[in-house]
N, C-alpha and C positions, 0 to 999 in steps of 0.2 A: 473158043480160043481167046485168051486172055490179049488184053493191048497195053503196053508202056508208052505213059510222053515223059520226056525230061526236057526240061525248061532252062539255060544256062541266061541267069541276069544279070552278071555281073564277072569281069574279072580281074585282077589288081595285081598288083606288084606282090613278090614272095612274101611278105612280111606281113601280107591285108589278108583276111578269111571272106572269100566271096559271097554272098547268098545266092540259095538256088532256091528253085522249087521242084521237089520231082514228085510228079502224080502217080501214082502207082494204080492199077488199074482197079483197086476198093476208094479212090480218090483221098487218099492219106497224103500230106504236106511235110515233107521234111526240110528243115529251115537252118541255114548253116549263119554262124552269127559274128560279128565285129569283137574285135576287143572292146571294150566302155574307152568312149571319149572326154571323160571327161567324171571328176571322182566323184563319191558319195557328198551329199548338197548336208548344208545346214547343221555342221557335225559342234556337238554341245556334249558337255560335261553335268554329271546332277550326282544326288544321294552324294554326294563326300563324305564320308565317317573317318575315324581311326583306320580301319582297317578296308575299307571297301571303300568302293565311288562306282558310278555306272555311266555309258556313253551313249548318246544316240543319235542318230542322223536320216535324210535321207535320200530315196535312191538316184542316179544321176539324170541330168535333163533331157540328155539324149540316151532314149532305147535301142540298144545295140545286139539285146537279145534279154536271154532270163537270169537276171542279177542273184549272185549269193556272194559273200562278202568273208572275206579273208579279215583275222584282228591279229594283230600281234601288241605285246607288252612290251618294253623296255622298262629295266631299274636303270642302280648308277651302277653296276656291273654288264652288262648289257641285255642280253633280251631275256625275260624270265615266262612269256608266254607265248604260245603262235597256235588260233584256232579257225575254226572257220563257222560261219551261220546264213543262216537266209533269212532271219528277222534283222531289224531294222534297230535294235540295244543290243547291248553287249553288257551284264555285270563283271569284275574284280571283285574276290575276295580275298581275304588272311592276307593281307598287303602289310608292309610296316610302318607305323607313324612316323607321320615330321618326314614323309620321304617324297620326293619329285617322280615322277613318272613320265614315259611320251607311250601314246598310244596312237596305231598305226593302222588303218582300215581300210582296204584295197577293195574297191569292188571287181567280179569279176563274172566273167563270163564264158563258156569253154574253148573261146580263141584267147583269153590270158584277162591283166586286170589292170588297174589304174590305181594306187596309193594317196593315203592324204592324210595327216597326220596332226596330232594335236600333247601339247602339252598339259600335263594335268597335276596338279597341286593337288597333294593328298592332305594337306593338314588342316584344319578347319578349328575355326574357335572352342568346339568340345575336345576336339585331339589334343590342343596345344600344352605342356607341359606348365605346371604351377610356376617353374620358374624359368627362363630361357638359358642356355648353359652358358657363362664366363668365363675364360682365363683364369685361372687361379695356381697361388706363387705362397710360397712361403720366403720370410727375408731372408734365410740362411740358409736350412738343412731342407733334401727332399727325402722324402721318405717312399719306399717303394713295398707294396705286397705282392705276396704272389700268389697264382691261384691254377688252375688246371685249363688246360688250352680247351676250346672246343672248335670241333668242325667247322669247316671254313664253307658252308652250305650256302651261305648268305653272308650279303659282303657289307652289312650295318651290323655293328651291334653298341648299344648304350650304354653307357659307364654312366654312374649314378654317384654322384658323393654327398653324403647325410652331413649335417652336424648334429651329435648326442645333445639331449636336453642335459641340463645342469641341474637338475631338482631331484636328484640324490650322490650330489658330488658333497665331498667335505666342506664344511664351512670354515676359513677363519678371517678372525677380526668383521664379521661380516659380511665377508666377500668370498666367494665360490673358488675352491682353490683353483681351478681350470673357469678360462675368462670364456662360454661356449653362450650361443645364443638362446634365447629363454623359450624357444621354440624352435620345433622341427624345421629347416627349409631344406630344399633338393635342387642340386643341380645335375642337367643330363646333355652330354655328348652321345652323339654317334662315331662309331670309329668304324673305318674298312675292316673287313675280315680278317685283313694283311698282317692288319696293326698289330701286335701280340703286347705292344709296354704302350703306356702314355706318360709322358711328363705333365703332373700337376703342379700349378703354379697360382701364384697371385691368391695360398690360404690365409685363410687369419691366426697370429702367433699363437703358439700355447692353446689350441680347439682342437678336440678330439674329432673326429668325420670316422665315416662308416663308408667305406668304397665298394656299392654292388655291381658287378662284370657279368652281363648276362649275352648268351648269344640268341640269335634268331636266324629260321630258317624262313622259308616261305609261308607256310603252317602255322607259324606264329612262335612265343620266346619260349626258350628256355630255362632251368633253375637258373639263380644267380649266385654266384661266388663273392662271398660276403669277407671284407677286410676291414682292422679296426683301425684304425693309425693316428697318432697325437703330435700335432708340429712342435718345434720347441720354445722356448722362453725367447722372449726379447723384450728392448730395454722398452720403457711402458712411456705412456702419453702424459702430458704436464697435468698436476692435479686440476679441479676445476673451483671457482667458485671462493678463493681465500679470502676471511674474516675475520677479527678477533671480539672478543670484549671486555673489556676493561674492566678487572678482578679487586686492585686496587691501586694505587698512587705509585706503587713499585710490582704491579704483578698486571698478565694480559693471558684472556685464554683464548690460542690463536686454533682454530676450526677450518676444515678445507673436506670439499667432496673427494674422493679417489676418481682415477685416474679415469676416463670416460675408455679409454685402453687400455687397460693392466698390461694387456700381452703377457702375464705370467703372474706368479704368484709375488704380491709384493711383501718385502723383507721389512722395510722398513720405510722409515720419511725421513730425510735428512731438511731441517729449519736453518735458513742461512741469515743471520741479523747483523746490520751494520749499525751505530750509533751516528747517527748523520752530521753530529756537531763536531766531531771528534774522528771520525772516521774507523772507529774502534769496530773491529769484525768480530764475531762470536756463533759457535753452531752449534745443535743439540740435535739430536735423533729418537725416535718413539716408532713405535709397531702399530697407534694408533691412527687413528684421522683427525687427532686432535694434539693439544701438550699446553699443562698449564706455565708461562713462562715467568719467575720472580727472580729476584735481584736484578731489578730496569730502573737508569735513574728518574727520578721523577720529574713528573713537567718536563719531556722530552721526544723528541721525535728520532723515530728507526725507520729503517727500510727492510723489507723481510723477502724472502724468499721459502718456498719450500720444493723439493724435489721426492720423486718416487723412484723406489729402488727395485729392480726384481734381480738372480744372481749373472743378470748378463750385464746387469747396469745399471747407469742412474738418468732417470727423464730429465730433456734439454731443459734448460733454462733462458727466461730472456726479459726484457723489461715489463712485460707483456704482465709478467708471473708476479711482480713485484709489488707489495702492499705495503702502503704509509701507516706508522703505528705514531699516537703522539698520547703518552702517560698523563694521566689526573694532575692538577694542581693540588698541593698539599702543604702544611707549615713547615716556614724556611730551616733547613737542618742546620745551619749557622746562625750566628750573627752578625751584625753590622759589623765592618771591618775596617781599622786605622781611626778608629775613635780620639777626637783631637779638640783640645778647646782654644779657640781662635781670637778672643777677646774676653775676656771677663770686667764688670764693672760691680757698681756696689750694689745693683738689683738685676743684673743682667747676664747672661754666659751666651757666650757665641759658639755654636760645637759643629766642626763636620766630621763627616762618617765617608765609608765605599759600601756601594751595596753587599747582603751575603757572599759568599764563594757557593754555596747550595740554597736560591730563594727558592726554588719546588715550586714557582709560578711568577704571578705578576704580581709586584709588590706595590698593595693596594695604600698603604702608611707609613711611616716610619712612627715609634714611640718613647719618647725621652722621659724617665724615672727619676726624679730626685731626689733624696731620701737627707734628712734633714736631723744633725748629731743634737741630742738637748744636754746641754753639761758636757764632761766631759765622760760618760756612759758610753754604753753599746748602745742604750734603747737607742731607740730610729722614730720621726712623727710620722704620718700620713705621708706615702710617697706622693707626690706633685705628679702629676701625668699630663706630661707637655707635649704637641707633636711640634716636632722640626726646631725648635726655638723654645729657648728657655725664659722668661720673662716673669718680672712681678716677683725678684725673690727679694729674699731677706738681706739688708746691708749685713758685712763681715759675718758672716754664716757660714759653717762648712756644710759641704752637699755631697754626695754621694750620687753621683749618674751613672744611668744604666740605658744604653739602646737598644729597639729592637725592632725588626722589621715584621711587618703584615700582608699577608694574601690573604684571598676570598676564602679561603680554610682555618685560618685562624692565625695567631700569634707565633713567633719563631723564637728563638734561643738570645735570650739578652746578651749583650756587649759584658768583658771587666767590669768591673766597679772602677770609675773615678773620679777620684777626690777633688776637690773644687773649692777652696774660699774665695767668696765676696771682698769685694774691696771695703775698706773701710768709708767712713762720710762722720760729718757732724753728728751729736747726740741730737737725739728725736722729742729725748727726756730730759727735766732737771736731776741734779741729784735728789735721793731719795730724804725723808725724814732728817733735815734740817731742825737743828734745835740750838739753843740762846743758855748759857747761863754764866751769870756772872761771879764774875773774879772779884773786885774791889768796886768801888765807886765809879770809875775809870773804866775797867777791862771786864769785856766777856768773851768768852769760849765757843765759840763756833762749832758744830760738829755735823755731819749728813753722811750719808752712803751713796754710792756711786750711781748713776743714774740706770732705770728699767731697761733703756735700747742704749746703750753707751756708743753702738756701730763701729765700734774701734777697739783699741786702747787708748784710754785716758794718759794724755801725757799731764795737764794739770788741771789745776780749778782754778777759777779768776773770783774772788772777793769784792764783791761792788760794795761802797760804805758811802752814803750821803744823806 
């Protein structure tokens, strides 16, 4: 005859699970068990990749019976996993990068369980994208592609926008007609599932981008839907870098880098020049990055400007932009002017002048010419070259003066010719060949010629007889 004991140890309020012990007459123990008091100990995060990461922990401090452990996953949709285990890890995989996660771990027991949860960062320094994704604007126009929706399975999906390389676009004047970066970069959003448009903003003008739209499920991505789209022109950046060099005494070749911004293709340069003495404006325009600029007057200082055009506009302008041009010294394109004699005596001329109307620099001389009549001919002697003052001429002598002004370049354009006689003065000389011959006993005949320097006209002769 078989015998049963049952043993009651404990009994609690409806909501507790008692333990007992009931002996059965092969002496077998059946053990009824508590909820866990308290959650899974020491819970850690490891392995993080792109697409996976793994949890682990361990089991609670108080044994309340035989532990096996509920997981659940959370996305940013809400819960994308709920499993259960009796090991002590847990892996995730085919998860999506760059995404957050909460993972949830209940231990439990067959009277129920205890939860305890942890946040976990899936993205890790090999996950993270080459580039972080920005805001991106174009200033005027947006441009929209379209593409074919996909299943809404999973509520991230990345939008990718390219810029095309420029190293088989057209070239002119030596600049890429589309302003695009000289290298690939990429940027990546996530978007909800929801999202079906995004507004792109904050592009660069006039760059072609390549926009790929790809969806993901849990399994990981799908193909991508590939758009090509080009923003439009706008007005471009101040050139860089304005120089010129000085070609000659009336010409300058003025040089500037393009626009560090095109933002489009540029049409032209418009050169804006002021004459700073005079305030005279004047503009010229070139397709180049250069322009050789002549008819400048010489020994002169300008103020320059140059602007870049593309067909939306022309780049701002400011003082900033603005280059001192100052022309060669070169011989004066006039002459001395208001040429005037002040005094004359019988070896002396007193002459003022006004400087050129055109000196073409700093007038290093002035040069006074006299040019001296023999008889009454054309010929002319050895001109006399006097600076500022005439001195040491010839008594009653006609002269012929000429001014002219000098820079470090050389000689400038003589003054009129004017005519000039010396005062007269006393003879220097006797009369010439004196000769005796007699008349009678009494009377002789006197005769001579007029004296070599006479310095005058001779009004008479005086006869000395003692």
């Amino acid at each position: 005859m078989s015998h049963t004991h049952e043993h009651a140890v404990l009994a609690q309020e409806n909501t507790d699970v008692v333990i007992a012990h009931k002996i059965s007459e092969n002496n077998e123990a059946v053990i009824r068990q508590h909820v866990p008091e308290d959650p899974p100990q020491n819970f850690v995060k490891g392995n993080i990749t792109g697409k996976s990461f793994s949890v682990s922990w361990e089991p609670p401090t108080i044994v309340t019976g035989k532990f096996s452990y509920r997981v659940e996953l959370y996305g940013p949709s809400g819960r994308i996993l709920d499993n259960s285990t009796k090991d002590l890890k847990f892996s995730f995989n085919n998860l999506i990068p760059f995404t957050t996660y909460d993972v949830f771990v209940a231990a439990e027991t067959s009277a129920g369980n205890v939860i305890e949860s942890v946040d976990v960062d899936m993205i890790n320094d090999n996950s993270l994208p080459s580039f972080m994704w920005n805001k991106i604007q174009t200033a005027n126009e947006l441009y929209e592609g379209s593409a074919d929706n996909f299943p809404t399975e999973k509520p991230f999906s990345p939008v990718k926008f390219t810029r095309i390389s420029s190293d088989d676009l057209p070239v002119v004047n030596g600049v890429s007609e589309l302003h695009l970066v000289s290298a690939l970069t990429t940027d990546t959003i996530n978007l909800s599932a929801k999202q079906l448009s995004y507004l792109v903003k904050e592009l660069q003008p006039f760059t072609q981008y390549s926009v790929a739209v790809s969806a993901f499920t849990i399994i990981g991505e799908g193909p991508p839907a590939i758009l090509i789209v080009r923003t439009s022109e706008q007005v471009p950046s101040s050139v860089e870098n304005i120089n010129y060099k000085n070609i000659s005494s009336s010409s300058i070749l003025l040089y500037w880098d393009i626009p560090l911004n095109p933002n489009g293709k540029i049409i032209h340069y418009t050169v804006y020049a002021m004459e700073l003495d005079t305030n005279k404006a004047f503009q010229m325009t070139t397709s180049n990055n250069s322009i050789l600029i002549t008819g400048l007057r010489k020994y002169t200082n300008y103020k320059m400007r140059v602007a870049a055009s593309t067909t939306v506009g022309e780049s701002a302008l400011s003082e900033e932009n603005d280059i001192f041009v100052t022309t060669p010294e070169d011989e004066p394109d006039s002459p001395p002017q208001d040429v005037e004699t002040l005094e004359v005596t019988a070896t002396e001329i007193s002459l003022r002048w006004s400087p050129p109307e055109k000196p073409n620099g700093i007038i290093a001389y002035y040069e006074v010419m006299a040019f001296t009549h023999l008889g009454h001919g054309n010929q002319s002697s050895t001109p006399l070259f006097i600076r500022t003052a005439e001195t040491g001429l010839k008594i009653y002598t006609d002269y012929t003066v000429e001014v002219s002004a000098s820079t470090s370049k050389g000689e400038g354009v003589r003054s009129e010719p004017l005519n000039i006689l010396t005062d007269e003065d006393a003879p220097t000389s006797p009369p010439r060949l004196l000769t005796v011959k007699l008349l009678s006993g009494v009377i002789v005949k006197l005769s001579w010629k007029s004296p070599l320097e006479p310095n005058g006209i001779i009004l008479y002769y005086t006869v000395y007889v003692w």
